[in-house]
NUVOMAR-404533 format. One line per 5 residues: number of its first residue (from 1); their letters; for each residue x, y, z of N, C-alpha, C. Coordinates in steps of 0.2 Angstrom, whole numbers. Example, Ala and Ser with C-alpha at 12.3 -4.5 7.8 and 13.67 -1.06 7.14 Angstrom:
REM NUVOMAR-404533
1> as> 66/-28/39/62/-22/39/66/-16/39; 64/-11/35/68/-5/36/64/0/39
END
This chain:
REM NUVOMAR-404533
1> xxxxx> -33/-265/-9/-39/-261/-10/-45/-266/-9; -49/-267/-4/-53/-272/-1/-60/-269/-5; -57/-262/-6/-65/-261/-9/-67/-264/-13; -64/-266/-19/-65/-269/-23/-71/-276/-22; -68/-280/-17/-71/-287/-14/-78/-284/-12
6> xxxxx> -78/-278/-9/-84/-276/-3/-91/-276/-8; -86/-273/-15/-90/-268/-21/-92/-277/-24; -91/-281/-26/-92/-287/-28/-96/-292/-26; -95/-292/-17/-103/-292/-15/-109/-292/-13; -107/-284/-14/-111/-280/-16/-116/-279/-22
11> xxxxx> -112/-281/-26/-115/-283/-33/-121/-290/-33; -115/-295/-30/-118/-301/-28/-125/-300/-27; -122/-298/-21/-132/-296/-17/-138/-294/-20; -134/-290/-25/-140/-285/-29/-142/-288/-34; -136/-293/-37/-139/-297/-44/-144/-301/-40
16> xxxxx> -143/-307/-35/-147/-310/-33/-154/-306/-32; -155/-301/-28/-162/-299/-27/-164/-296/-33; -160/-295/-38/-165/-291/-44/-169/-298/-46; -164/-305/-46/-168/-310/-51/-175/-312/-46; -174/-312/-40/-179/-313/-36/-183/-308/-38
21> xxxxx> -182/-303/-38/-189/-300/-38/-193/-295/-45; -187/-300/-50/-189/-300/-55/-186/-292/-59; -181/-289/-57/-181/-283/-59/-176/-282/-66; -175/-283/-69/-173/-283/-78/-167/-278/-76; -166/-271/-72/-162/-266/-73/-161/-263/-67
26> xxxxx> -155/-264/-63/-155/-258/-56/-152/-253/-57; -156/-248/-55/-153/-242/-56/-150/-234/-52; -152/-240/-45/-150/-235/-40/-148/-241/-32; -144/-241/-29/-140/-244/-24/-139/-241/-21; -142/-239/-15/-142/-235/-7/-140/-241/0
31> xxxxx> -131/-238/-1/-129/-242/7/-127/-237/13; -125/-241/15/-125/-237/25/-120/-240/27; -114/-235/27/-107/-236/29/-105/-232/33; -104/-235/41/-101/-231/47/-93/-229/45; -93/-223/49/-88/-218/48/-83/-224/50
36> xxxxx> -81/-229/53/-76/-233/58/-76/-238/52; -79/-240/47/-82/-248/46/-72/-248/39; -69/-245/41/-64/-244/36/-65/-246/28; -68/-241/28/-72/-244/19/-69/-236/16; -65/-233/12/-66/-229/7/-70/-226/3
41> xxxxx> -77/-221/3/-82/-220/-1/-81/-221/-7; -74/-215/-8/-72/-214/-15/-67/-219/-21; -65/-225/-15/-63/-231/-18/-68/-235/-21; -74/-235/-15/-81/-240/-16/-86/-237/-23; -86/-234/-24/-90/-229/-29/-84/-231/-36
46> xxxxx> -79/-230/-36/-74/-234/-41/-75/-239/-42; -76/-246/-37/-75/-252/-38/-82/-253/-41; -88/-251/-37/-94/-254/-38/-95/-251/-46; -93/-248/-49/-95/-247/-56/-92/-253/-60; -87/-254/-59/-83/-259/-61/-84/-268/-60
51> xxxxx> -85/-268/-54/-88/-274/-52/-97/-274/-56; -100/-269/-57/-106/-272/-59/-108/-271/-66; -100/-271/-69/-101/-272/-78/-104/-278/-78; -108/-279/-84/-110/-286/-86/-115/-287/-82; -119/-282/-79/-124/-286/-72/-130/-281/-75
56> xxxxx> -135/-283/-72/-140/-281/-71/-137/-272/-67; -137/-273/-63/-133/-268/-62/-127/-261/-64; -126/-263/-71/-122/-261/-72/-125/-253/-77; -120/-249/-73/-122/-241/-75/-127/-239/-69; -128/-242/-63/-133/-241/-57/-129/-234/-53
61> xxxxx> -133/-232/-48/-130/-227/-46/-129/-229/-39; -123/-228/-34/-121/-230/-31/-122/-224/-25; -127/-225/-19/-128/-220/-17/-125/-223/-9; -121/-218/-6/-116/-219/2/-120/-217/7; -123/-220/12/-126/-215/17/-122/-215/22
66> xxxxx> -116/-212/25/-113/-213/29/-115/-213/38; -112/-217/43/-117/-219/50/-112/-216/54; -112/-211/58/-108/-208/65/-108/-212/67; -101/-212/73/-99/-215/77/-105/-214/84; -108/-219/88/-113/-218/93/-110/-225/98
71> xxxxx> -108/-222/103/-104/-225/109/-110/-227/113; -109/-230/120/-111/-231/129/-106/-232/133; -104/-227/135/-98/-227/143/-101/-231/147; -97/-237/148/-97/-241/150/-94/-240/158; -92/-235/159/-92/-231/167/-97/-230/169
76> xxxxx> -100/-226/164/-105/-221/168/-114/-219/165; -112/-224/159/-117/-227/157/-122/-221/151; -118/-216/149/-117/-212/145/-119/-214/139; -123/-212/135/-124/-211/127/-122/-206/125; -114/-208/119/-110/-198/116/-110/-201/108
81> xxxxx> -108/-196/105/-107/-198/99/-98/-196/97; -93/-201/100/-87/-200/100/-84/-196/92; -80/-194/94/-76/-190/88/-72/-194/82; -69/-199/89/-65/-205/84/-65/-213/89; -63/-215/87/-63/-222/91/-60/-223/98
86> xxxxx> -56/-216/99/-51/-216/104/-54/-210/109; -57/-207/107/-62/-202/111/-62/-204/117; -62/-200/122/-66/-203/132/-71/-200/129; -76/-202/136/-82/-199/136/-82/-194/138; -85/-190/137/-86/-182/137/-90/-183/143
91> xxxxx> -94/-186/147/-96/-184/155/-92/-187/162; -89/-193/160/-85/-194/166/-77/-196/164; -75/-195/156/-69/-196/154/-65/-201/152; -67/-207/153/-68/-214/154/-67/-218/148; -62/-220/147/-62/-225/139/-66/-230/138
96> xxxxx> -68/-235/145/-70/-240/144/-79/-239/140; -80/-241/134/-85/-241/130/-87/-245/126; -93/-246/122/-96/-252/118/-98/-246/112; -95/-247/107/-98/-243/101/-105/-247/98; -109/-243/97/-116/-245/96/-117/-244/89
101> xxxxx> -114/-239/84/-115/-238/79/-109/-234/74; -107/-235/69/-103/-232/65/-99/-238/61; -99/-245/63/-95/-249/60/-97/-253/55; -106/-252/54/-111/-257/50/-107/-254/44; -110/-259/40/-110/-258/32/-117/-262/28
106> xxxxx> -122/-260/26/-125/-264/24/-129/-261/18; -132/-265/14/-138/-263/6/-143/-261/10; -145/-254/10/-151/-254/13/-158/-252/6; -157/-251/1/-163/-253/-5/-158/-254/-12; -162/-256/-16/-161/-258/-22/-166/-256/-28
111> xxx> -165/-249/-30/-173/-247/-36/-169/-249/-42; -174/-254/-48/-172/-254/-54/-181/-256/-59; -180/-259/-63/-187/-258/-67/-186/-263/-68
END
């Protein structure tokens, strides 16, 4: 279960910018995790409560923004929002593609007092 690892430095990250920006208690953890990025929501939401005993973090609320998959058919030069990773493109059929979005995973805020 890698979540575990993901939830950890996760935590990391968060304890770091709490003492930077001086914040005593976090109480809220908003990330952005693409549908493809192989991360488990309901594993990650597990782990990070666990990983942020004993933290600044700890008892924070763990909030998922999930990121669609958003392709460019590299045939035909096509902007689609593929289904799954194996999807063609829907205008000229074509596999050949760059996925643009769905695989990040990143902290996008950190609120605590």
């Amino acid at each position: 279960m890698h979540e575990l690892a993901l939830s950890e430095s996760i935590i990391d990250l968060v304890v770091n910018c709490a003492r930077q920006e001086r914040i005593a208690r976090v109480s809220r953890v908003v990330v952005e995790i693409g549908v493809a990025a192989s991360v488990e929501p309901q594993a990650l939401l597990f782990c990070f409560s666990i990983a942020a005993a004993d933290t600044v973090a700890a008892g924070a609320e763990l909030v998922i923004d999930r990121i669609g998959l958003q392709a460019s058919c590299e045939d035909c030069g096509s902007r689609y929002a593929p289904e799954t990773l194996f999807s063609p493109c829907p205008d000229c059929g074509g596999f050949a593609r760059r996925i643009l979005a769905g695989r990040e995973m990143r902290v996008v805020s950190i609120a605590g007092e």
